[in-house]
Steps between C-alpha positions, in 0.01 A plus 500: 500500500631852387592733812282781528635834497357797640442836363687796651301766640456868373627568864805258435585622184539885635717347797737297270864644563741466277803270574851478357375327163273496314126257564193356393206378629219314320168487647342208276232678366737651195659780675884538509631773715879558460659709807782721411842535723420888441127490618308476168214223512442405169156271410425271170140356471531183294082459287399232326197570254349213449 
């Protein structure tokens, strides 16, 4: 059985700090947020038309 990951939070999101390299975090649902070592949060939306 696939693990289930859990979607960050608006509220998490604002809080993320930036750490000495670069990040990412996928919250399952399509969303791919890439945390920058110089504070930019960066977000890519992957849709699928069907």
């Amino acid at each position: 059985m696939p693990k289930k990951i859990a979607p960050m939070t608006d509220t998490q999101i604002k809080n993320a700090k930036s750490q000495s390299e670069d990040y990412s975090h996928y919250d399952g649902n399509g969303l791919l947020l890439l945390f920058q070592s110089t504070g930019t949060k960066n977000g890519n939306l992957d849709i699928i038309a069907l």
